[in-house]
PyMOL CGO cylinders between C-alpha atoms (Angstrom):
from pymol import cmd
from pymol.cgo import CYLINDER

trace = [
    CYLINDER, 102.36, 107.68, 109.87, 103.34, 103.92, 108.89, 0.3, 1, 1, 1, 1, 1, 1,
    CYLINDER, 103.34, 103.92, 108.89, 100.94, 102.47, 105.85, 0.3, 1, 1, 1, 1, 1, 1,
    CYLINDER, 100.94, 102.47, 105.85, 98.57, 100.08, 106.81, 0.3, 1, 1, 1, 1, 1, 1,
    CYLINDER, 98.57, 100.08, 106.81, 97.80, 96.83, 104.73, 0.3, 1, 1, 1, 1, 1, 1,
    CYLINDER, 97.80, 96.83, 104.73, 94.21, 95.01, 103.98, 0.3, 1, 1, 1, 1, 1, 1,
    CYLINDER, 94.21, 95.01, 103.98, 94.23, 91.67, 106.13, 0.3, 1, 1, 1, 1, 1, 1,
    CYLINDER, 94.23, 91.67, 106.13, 91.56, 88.79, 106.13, 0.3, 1, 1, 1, 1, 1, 1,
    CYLINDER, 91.56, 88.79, 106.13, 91.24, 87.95, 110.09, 0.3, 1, 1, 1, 1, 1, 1,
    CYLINDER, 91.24, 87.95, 110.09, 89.42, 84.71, 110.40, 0.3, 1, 1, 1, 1, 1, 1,
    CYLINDER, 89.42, 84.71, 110.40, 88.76, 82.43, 113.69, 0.3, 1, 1, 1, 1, 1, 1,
    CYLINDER, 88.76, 82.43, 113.69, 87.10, 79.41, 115.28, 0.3, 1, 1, 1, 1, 1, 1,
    CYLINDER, 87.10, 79.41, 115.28, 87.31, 78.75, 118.45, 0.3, 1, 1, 1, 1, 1, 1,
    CYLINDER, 87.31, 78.75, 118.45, 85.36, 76.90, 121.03, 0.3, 1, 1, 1, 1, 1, 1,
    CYLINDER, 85.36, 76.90, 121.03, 84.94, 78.23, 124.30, 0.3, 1, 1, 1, 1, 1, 1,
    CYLINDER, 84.94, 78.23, 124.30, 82.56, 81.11, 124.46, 0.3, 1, 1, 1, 1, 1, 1,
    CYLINDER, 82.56, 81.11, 124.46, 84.21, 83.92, 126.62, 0.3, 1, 1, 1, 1, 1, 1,
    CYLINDER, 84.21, 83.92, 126.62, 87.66, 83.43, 124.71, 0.3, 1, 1, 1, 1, 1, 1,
    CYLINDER, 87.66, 83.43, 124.71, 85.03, 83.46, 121.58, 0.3, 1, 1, 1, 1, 1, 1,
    CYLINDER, 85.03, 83.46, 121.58, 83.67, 86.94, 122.98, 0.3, 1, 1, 1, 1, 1, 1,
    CYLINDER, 83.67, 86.94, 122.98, 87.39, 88.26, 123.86, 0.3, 1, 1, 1, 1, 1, 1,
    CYLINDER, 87.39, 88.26, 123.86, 88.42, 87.35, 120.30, 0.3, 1, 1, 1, 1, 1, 1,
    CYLINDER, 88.42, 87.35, 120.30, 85.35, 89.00, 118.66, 0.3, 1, 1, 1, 1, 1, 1,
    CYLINDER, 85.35, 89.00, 118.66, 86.58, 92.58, 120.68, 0.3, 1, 1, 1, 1, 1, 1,
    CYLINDER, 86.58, 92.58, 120.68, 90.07, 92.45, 119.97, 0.3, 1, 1, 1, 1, 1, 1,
    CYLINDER, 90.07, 92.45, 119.97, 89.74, 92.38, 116.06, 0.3, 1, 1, 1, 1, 1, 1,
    CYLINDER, 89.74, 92.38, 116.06, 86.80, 94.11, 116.05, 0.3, 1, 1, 1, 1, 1, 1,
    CYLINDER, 86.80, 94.11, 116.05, 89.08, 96.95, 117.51, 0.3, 1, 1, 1, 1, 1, 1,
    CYLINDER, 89.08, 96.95, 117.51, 90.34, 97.19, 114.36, 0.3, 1, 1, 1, 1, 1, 1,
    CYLINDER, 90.34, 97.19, 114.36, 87.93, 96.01, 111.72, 0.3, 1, 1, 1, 1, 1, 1,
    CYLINDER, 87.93, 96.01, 111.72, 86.57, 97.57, 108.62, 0.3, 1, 1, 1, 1, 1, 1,
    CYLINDER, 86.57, 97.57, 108.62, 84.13, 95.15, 107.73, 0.3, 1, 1, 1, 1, 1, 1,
    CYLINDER, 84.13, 95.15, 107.73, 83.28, 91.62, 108.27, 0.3, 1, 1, 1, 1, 1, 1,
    CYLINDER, 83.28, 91.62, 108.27, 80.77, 89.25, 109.87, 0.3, 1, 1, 1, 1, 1, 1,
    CYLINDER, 80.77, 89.25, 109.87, 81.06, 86.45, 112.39, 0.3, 1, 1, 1, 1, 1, 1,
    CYLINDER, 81.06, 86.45, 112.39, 84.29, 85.05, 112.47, 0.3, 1, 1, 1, 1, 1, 1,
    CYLINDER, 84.29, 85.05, 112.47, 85.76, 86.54, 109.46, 0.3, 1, 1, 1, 1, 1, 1,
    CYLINDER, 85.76, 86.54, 109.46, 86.77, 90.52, 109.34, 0.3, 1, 1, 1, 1, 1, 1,
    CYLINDER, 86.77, 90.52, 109.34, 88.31, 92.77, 107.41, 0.3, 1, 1, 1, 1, 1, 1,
    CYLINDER, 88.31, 92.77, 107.41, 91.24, 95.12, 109.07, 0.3, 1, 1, 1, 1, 1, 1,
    CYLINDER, 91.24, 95.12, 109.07, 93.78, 97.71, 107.73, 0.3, 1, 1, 1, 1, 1, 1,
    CYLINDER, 93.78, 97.71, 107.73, 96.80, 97.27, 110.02, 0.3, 1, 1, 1, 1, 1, 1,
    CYLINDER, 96.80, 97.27, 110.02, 100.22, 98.89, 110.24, 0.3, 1, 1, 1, 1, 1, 1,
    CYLINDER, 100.22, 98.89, 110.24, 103.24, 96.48, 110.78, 0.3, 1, 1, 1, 1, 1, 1,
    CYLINDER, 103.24, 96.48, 110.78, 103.04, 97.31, 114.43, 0.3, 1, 1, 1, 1, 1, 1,
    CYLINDER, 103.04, 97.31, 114.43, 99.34, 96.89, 114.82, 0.3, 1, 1, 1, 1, 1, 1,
    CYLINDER, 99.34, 96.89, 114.82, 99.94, 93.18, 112.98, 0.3, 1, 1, 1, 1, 1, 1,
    CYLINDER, 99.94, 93.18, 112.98, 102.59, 92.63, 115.27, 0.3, 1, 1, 1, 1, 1, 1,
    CYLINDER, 102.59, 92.63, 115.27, 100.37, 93.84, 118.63, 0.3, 1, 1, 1, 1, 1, 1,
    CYLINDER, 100.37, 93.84, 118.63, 97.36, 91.87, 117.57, 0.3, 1, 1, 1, 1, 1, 1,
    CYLINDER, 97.36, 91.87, 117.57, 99.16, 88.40, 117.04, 0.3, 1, 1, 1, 1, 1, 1,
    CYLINDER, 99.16, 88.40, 117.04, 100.50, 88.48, 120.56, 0.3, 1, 1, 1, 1, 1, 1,
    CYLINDER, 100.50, 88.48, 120.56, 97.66, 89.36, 121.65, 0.3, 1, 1, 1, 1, 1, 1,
    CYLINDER, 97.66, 89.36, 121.65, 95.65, 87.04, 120.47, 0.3, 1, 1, 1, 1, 1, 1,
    CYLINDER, 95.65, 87.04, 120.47, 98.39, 84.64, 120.95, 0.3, 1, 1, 1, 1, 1, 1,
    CYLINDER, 98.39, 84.64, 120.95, 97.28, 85.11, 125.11, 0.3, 1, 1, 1, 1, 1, 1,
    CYLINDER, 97.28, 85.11, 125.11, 93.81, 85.08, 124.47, 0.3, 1, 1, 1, 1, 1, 1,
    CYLINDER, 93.81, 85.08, 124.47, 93.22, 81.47, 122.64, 0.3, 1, 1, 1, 1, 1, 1,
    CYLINDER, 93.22, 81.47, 122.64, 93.97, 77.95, 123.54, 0.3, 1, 1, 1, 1, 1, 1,
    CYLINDER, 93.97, 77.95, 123.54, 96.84, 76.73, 121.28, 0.3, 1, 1, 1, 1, 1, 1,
    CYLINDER, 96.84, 76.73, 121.28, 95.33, 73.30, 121.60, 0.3, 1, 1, 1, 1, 1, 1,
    CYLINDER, 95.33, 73.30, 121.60, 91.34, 74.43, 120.49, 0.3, 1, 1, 1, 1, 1, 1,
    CYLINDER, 91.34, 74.43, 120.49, 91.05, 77.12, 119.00, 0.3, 1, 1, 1, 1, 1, 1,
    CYLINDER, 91.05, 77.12, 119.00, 92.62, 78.55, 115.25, 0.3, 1, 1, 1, 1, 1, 1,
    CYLINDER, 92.62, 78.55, 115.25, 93.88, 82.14, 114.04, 0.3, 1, 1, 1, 1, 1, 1,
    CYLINDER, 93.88, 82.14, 114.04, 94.06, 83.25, 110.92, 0.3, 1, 1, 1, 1, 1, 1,
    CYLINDER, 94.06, 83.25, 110.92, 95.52, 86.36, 109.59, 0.3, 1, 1, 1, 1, 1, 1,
    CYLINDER, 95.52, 86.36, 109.59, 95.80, 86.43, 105.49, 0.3, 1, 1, 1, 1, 1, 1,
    CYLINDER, 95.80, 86.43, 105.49, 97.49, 89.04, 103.67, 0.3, 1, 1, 1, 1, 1, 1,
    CYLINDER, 97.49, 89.04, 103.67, 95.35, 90.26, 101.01, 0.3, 1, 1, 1, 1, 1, 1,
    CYLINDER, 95.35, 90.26, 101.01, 96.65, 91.92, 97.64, 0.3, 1, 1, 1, 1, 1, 1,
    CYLINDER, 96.65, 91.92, 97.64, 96.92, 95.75, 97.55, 0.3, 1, 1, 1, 1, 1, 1,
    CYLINDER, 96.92, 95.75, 97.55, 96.50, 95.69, 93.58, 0.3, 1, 1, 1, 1, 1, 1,
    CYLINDER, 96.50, 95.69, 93.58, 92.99, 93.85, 93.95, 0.3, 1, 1, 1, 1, 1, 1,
    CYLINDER, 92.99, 93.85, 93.95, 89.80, 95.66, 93.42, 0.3, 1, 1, 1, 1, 1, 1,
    CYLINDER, 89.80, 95.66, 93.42, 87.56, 95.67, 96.42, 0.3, 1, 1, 1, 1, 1, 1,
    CYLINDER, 87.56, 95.67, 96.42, 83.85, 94.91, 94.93, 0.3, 1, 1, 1, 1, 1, 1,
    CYLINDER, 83.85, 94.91, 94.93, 80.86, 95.16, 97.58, 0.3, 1, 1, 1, 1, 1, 1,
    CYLINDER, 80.86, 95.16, 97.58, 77.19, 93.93, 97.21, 0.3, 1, 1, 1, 1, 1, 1,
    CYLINDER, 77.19, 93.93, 97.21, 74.52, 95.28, 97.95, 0.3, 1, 1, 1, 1, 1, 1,
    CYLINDER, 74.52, 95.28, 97.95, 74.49, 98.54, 100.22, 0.3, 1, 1, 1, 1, 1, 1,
    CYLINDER, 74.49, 98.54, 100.22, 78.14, 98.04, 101.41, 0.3, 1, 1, 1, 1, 1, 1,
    CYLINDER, 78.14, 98.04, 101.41, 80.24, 100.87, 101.26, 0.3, 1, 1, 1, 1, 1, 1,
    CYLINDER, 80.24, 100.87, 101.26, 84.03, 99.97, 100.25, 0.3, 1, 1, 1, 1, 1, 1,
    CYLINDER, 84.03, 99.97, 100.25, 86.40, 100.83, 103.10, 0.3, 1, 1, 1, 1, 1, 1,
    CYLINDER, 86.40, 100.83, 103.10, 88.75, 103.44, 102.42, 0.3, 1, 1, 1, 1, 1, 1,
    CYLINDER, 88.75, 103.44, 102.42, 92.43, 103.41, 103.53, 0.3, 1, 1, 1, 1, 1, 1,
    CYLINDER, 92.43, 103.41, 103.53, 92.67, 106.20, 106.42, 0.3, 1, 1, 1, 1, 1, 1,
    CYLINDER, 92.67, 106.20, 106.42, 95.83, 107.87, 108.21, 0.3, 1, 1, 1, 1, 1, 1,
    CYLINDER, 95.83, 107.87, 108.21, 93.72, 107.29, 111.58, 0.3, 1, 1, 1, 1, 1, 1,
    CYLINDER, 93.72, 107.29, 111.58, 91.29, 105.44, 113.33, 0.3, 1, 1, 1, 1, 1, 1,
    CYLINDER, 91.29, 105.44, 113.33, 89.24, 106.16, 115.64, 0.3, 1, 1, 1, 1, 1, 1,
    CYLINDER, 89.24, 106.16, 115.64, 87.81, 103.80, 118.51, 0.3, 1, 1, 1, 1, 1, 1,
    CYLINDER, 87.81, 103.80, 118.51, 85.68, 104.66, 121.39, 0.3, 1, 1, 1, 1, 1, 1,
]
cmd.load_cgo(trace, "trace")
């Protein structure tokens, strides 16, 4: 099983459906987050699957993707009743 890494997915965009179809695809893969910025563990291939996918989805000349790398050696601190996410060897979706 290939390690995944802690990502920052972030987005604004403007039209409503691709909004909707945005929301779903990184959702798909999210640990955490709320509206337009999420938290996902992704393997290389994941990363890789997700940019060209969104890559489809979003109008090049409206909308903005962003995708930041986030340190592995930093502490992850919640507030509140959050519950830290946990690297996993699987997800499950459905």
């Amino acid at each position: 099983m290939s390690q995944r890494r802690f990502y920052l997915a972030c987005y604004d965009i403007s039209d409503d459906k691709r909004l909707r179809g945005a929301l779903k695809l990184v959702r798909a893969h999210a640990v955490g987050g709320q509206k337009s910025a999420h938290e996902v563990m992704l393997s290389v291939a994941e990363r890789t699957v997700l940019l060209e996918e969104m890559s489809y989805l979003l109008d090049m000349e409206e909308d903005r993707f962003l995708l930041i790398t986030l340190d592995p050696r930093s502490r992850i601190t919640t507030l509140g009743v959050a519950v830290a996410p946990l690297p996993q060897d699987f997800f499950y979706i459905g």
